[in-house]
N, C-alpha and C positions, 0 to 999 in steps of 0.2 A: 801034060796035064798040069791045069794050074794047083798051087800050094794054098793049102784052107790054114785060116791062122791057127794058131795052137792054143788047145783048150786052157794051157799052164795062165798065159797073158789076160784073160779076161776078168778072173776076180782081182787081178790086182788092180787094174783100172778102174772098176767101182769103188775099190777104198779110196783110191784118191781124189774122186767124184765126191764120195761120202764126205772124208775129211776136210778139202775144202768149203763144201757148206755149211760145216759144224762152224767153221771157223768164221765165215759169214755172220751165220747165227750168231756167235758167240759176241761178235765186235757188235753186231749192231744193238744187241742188250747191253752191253757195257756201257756203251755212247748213250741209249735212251737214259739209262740208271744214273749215269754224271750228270747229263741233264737235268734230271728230274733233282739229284740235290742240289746245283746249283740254283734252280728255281726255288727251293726248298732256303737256301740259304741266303739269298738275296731276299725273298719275303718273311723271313724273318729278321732280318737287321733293316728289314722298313719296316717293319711293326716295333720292335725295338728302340730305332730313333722315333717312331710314333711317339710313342710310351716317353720316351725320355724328354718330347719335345712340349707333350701336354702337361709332366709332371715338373715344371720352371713354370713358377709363378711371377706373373705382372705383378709390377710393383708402380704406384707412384713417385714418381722424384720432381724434384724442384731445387733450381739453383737458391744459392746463397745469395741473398740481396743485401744490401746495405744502406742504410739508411741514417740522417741525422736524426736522433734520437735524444727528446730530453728526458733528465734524470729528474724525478719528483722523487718528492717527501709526501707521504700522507700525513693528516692532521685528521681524529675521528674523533666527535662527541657532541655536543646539545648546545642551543644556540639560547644564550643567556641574556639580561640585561645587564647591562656594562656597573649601573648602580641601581641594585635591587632596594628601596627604602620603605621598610613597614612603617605603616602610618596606625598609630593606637593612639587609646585615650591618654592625655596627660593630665588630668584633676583626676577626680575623686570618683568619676563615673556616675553613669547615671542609665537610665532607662534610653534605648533611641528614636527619639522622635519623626525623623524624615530623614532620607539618603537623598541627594542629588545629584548625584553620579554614577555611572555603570562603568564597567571592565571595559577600555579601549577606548576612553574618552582620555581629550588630551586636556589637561588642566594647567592654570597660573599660578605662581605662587602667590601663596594666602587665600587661596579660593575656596568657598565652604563646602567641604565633601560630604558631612551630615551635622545633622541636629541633636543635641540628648534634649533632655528634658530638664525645664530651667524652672519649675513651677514652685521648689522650693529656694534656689538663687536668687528670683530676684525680688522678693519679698528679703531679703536679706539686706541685699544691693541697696532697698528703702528707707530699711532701718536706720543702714549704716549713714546714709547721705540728713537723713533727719539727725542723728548722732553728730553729725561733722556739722549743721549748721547751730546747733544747740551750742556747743563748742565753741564756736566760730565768736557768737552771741557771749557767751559768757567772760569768752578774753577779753571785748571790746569795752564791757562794763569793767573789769576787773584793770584794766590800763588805762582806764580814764579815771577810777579810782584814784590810781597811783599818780597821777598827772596831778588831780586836784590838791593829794594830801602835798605834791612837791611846792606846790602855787604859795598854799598857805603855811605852809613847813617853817617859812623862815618869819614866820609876823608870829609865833607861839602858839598859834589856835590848834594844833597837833602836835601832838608827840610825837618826838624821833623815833618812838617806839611803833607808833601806830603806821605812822610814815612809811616804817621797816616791811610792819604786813602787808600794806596794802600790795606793798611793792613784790612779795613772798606769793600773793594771792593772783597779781596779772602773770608772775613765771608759770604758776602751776596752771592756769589756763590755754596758756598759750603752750603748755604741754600735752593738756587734753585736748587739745585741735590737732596737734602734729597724731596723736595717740587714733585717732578720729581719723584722720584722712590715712593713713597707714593701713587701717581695721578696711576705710572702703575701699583701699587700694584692691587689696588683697579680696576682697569679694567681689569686685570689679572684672578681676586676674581669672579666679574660678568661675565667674561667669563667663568670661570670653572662654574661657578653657570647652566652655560645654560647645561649642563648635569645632568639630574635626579640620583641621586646614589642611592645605599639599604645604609640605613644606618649600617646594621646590615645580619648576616648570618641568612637565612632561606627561609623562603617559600613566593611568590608572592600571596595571597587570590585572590583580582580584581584587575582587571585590566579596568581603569573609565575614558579611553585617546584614540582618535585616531589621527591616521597622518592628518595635517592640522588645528588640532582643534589648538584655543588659548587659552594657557595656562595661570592665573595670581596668581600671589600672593595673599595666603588668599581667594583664591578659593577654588576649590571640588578638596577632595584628588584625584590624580593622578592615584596611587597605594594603597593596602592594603598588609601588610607584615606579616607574621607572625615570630616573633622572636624565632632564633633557631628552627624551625617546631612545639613548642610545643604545646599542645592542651589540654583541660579540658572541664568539666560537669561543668555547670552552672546551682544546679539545687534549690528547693524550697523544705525545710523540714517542716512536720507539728510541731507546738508547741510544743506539748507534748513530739514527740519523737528527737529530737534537743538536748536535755540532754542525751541522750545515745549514741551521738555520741561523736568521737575523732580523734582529727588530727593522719594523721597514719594509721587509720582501714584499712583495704583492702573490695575493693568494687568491683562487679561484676557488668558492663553496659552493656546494648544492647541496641540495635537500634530499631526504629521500623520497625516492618516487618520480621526482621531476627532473627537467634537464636544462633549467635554466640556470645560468652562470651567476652570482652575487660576488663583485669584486670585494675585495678587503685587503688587508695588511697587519704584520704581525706585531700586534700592540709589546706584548709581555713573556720574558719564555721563563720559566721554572728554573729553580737555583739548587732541585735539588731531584734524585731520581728515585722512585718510587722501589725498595728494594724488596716488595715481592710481585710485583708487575715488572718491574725493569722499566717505566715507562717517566717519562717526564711529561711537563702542562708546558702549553702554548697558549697563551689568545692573540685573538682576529679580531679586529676591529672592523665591522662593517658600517654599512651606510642607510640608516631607516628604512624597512621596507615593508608594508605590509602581511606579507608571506613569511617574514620571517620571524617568528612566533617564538619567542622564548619556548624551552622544552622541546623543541623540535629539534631530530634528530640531523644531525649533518656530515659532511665529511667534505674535510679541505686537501688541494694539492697545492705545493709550491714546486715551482720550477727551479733546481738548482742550478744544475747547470746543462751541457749539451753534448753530443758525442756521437761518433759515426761507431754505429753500431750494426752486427748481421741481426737479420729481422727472420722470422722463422715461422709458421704457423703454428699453433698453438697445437697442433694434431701429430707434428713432427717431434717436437719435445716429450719425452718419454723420462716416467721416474722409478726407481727402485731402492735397495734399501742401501745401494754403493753410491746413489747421488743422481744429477739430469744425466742425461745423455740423447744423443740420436744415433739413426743407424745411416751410412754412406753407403753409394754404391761405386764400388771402386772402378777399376778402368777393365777390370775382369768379370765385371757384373756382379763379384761376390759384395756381402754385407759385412760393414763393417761398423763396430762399435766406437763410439767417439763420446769420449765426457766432454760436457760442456760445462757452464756457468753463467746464471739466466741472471741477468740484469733488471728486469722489471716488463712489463704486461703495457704494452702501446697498442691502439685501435687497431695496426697491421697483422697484430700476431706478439711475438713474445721473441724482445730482444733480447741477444746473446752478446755477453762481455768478450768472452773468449772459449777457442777448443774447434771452431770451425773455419776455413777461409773460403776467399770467393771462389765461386764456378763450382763449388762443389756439388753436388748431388746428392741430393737428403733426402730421404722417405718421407715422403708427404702423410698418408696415412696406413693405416691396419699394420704399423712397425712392431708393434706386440707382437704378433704371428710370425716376426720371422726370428732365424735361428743367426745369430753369428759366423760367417761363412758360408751361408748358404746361397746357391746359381740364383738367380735372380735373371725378368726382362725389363730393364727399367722403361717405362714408358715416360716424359716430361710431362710436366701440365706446364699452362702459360707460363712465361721468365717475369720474374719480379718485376716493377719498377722502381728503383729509388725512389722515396717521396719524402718530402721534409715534413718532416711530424711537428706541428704547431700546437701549444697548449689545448689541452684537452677540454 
């Protein structure tokens, strides 16, 4: 008779049935759970560098270029006549009868600029020439007197006495003629006076007179002249740069508003510095022009001298209350703070003396918004080119 297994052996072989499926179970929850954070952890450090990649700001940079740069002086102020000459009455004045001149007419010297009124002159003028020929008449008698009484003087028919007068009567005659023509000189002098003259060749400025007005001596100039048409810059240099100038330079003026160039040169510089301006005088000698109007505003540059200089956009230069400065972007992509020292404003942008060198990489713009040390992407814009910057 065969042997039936024993009942003892058969729960035991279900636990171990049991058991190893638990353990199944167990590992393949485990393994989905690692999973599942590693998934977990991997898409969060790509959202992470997300975040860290969108929060780095572009930035624009531009190299340092260099360029020959010249060093100007400004000169600012009003374009004058070189010899401003008021033209007034010199007599007595009078009423004025006719003008024949207007503002911006060019006149000769001794030309009549107006008329006064001679209506009591030259009835004077009349007198006096009747007065001088009266005169004239009276000596001729009065020295042929004396001739006669000399003829007969020596035959006794006159007295040495008589002789004496006659001779006492042709002096005092022959002094009312000089007395006489003296008198018409002088009303002669005041009649010519009643015409206004240029003293001098050139240009009428104002004209400060109308028909009728009364004109007097030591009153309001009449006329304004300008001698020979010439004209200059009257203008104010700062302190410091006052020493780099010299009679002789050549200077370039414009006008305001326009863009055309008026050559000249620096006639005259100031001997002394204005000590609540700080500022000293220049003049410019220019070259007649019709545009260039006395009282008209101007502004002169002189060229001193020349210099390779870093050129910068003017958007890059940044000020505060420690001085210029830009911001660089270093070889880390962070920003950095760099003082500079701005040398003067050229048509490229705004040269720099020192505080930057070449190849550098400068924030072009929106440098305000950033922070010193801050990640940064710099992005280039175009590379400069050196250009030689030729008078402005």
């Amino acid at each position: 008779m065969s042997e039936t297994p024993s009942i003892e052996h058969i729960p035991e072989q279900g636990f171990w049935r049991k058991s190893r499926k638990g353990v199944w179970v167990f590992a393949t929850v485990a393994v989905l759970v690692a999973a599942l954070l590693v998934l977990r952890f991997t898409q969060a450090l790509a959202v992470r560098n997300a975040v860290t990649e969108k929060t780095v700001p572009t930035v624009s940079v531009t190299q340092v270029g260099v360029s020959t740069v010249p060093t100007t002086v400004s000169i600012i102020g009003t374009i004058a006549a070189r010899f401003d000459m008021p033209i007034g009455v010199e007599g007595d004045g009078g009423r004025v009868a006719a003008i024949l001149v207007e503002a911006g007419d060019h006149v000769k010297q001794g030309q009549v600029l107006a008329h006064l009124n001679i209506s009591v002159l030259e009835p004077q003028v009349a007198n006096l020439e009747a007065a001088l020929d009266q005169a004239r008449a009276e000596a001729e008698l009065a020295d042929a007197e004396y001739r006669r009484a000399q003829a007969v003087g020596a035959s006794g028919a006159l007295s040495a006495e008589e002789t004496q007068r006659r001779r006492s009567s042709g002096v005092t005659a022959a002094a009312r003629v000089k007395v006489a023509s003296a008198q018409l000189d002088e009303a002669k002098a005041r009649l010519a006076r009643a015409d206004i003259r240029a003293p001098a060749d050139g240009v009428i400025l104002t004209r400060n007179v109308e028909v009728g007005q009364t004109a007097t001596a030591g009153g309001e100039a009449l006329f304004r002249l300008s001698k020979d048409g010439e004209i200059e810059l009257r203008g104010q240099v700062a302190e410091q740069d006052l020493p780099l100038l010299k009679v002789g330079q050549a200077v370039d003026v414009r006008l305001t508003g326009t863009s055309k160039v008026y050559q000249g040169a620096i006639r005259l510089l100031g001997a002394v510095i204005d000590p609540a301006t700080r500022l000293g005088t220049a003049r410019v000698s220019l070259t007649s022009d019709p545009n260039l109007r006395p009282g008209a505003f101007a502004r002169a540059e002189v060229t001193v001298s020349n210099a390779e200089r870093a050129v910068l956009p003017q958007t890059a230069v940044l000020t505060d209350d420690k001085g210029s400065y830009v911001l660089i972007v270093n070889a880390q992509n962070k920003v950095e703070r760099r003082a500079v020292r701005v040398s003067g404003i050229v048509p490229d942008g705004v040269s720099i003396a020192d505080g930057v060198l070449a190849k550098e990489h400068i924030v072009a713009t929106a440098g305000a918004f950033l922070q010193e040390g801050e990640l940064v992407k710099p992005v280039e814009l175009s590379k400069p080119v050196p250009t030689q910057l030729g008078k402005s």
